[in-house]
N, C-alpha and C positions, 0 to 999 in steps of 0.2 A: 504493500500500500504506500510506500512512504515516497516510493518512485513519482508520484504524481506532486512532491515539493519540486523537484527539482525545475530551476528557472527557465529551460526549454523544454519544449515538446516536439514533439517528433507523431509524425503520422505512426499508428501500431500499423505492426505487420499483420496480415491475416492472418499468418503461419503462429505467428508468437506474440499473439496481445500485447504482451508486456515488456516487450524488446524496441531498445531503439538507438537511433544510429550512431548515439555521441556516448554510446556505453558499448564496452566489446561484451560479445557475443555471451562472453562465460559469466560475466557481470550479473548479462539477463537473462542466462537459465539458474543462477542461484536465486536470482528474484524470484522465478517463475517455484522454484522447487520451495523456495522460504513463504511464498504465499500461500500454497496448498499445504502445506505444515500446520501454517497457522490456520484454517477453517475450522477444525472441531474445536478451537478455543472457543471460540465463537456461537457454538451449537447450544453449549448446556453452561448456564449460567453458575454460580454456587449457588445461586436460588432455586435454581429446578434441579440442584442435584437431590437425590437422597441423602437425609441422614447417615447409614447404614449402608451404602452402596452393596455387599454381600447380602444381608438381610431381604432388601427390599428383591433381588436377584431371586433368593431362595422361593421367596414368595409367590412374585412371579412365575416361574417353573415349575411351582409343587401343580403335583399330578393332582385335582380333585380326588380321584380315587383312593390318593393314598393318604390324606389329610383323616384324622378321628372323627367320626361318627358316633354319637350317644344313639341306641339302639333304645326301640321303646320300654322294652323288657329294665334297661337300665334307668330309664326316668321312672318307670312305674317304683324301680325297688329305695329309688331317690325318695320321691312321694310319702314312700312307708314307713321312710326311715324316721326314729323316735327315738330323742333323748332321755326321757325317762321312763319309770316305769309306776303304773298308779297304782297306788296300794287303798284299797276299803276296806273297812273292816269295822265290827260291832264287839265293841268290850265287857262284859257285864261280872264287876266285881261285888262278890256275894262275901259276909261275915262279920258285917260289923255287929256290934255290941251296941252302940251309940249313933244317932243322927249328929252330933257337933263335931266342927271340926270338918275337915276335909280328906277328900281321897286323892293322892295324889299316884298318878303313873307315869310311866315313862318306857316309850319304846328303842330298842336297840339295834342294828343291824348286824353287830358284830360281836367275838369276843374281847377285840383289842379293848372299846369302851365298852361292857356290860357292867351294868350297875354304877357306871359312874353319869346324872345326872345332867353333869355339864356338856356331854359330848352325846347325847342322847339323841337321834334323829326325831324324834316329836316328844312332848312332855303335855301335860293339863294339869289342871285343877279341877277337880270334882265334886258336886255336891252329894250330898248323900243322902238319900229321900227312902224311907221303911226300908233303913236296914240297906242299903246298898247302891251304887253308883251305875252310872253307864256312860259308856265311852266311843263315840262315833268317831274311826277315822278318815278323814280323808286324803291319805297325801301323794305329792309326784317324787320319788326317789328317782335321783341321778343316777343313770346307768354305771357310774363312779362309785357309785356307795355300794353297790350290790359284792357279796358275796364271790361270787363267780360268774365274772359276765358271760360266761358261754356253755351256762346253763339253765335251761326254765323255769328253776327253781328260784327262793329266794328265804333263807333265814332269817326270820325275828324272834325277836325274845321283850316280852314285858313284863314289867316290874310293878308292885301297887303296895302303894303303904295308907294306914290311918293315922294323919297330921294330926292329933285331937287338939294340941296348944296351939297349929297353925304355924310354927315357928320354919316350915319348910325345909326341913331335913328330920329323918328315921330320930326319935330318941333312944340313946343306949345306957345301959348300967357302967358301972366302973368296970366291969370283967369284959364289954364290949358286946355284951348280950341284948338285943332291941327289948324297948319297954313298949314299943306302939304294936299293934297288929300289923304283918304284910303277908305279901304274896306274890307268886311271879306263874306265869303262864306254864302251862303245863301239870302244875301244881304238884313239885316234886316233894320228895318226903325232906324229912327236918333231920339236917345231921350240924356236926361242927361246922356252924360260919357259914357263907351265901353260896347256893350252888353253881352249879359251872354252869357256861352259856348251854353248852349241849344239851343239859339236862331242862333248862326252858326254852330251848327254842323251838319253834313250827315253821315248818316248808309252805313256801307260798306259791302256789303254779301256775305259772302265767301263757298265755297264747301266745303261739312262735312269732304270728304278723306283728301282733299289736305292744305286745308287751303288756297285755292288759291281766289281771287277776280272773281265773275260770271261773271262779264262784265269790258271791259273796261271803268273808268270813266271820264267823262268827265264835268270840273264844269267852269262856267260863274262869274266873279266878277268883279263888278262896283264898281269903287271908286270916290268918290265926294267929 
């Protein structure tokens, strides 16, 4: 291009646009070969380039066929998919002595915390109306919390004391023996000290789609 400053002109040649007669010959096939050099400068700005020049290449080229396809069968099992799982259930703590005072439970999913309150997956407070309480649960457990997630089962274990001073916690004697009434599911027999999870806990069985409980449950706990 730059051949058009210079302060004469010269008719082009047919032959050789760019050649002319007060420049030799080799002058104006470097012109000619420096100008067709520079054309693809020309073509694609840095604005119309890509980003990603590889990337956007890949892109271009990929075969539709071989790009991933979500098949229905796998949005349907998307769809189904459930972070937790609902636990219902019906409590019915039978034995007290007295209406005053409160029932207090608490359910457990493990043995790491049983029996320990604080770490308890649901807890209440109950009243006690002729002799006996009831406890409606409703909850969604984190497929986290469960026992073994790659099973349809699912272990709780509940606990049930009579608060009669309300002071919220079991009272005990100096030997560490409880002075209040309790009980815990399954309603195991009375040995040294509080029994093990295994011995109160109940299988919960749940449907493979849903995660949901087969039946509603229904549990009996006697406290003494």
């Amino acid at each position: 291009m730059f051949l058009f400053m210079c302060s004469e002109r010269t008719p082009q040649s047919p032959s050789t646009p760019f050649a002319t007669s007060s420049l030799p010959k080799s002058i104006a096939h470097f012109a000619i070969v420096l100008f067709w050099l520079m054309q693809p400068l020309g073509c694609d700005s840095p604005r119309n380039m890509p980003s990603n020049p590889s990337t956007a290449s890949t892109v271009q080229n990929a075969d539709p066929a071989s790009l991933p396809v979500e098949s229905p069968s796998e949005r349907e099992a998307e769809s189904k998919r459930v972070d937790s799982c609902s636990l219902a259930m019906r409590v019915r703590i039978t034995g007290f002595k007295k209406d005053t005072g409160a029932c207090r439970v608490a359910l457990y999913g493990s043995a790491v915390h049983f029996n320990d309150p604080e770490h308890a997956l649901a807890k209440a407070s109950l009243e006690i109306i002729d002799s006996q309480a009831e406890w409606n649960v409703n909850l969604d457990l984190p497929l986290a919390q469960r026992l073994d997630t790659d099973s349809l089962e699912f272990n709780i274990s509940i606990s049930a004391y009579h608060d009669e001073n309300e002071n919220s916690k079991l009272d005990k004697n100096s030997f560490g023996i409880p002075t209040e009434l309790y009980g815990f599911s399954q309603n195991p027999k009375r040995g040294f000290g509080p029994p093990k999870f295994k011995e109160t806990s109940l299988s919960i069985a749940f449907d493979k789609e849903t995660l949901r409980p087969l039946d509603m449950q229904e549990i009996s706990i006697q406290i003494k």
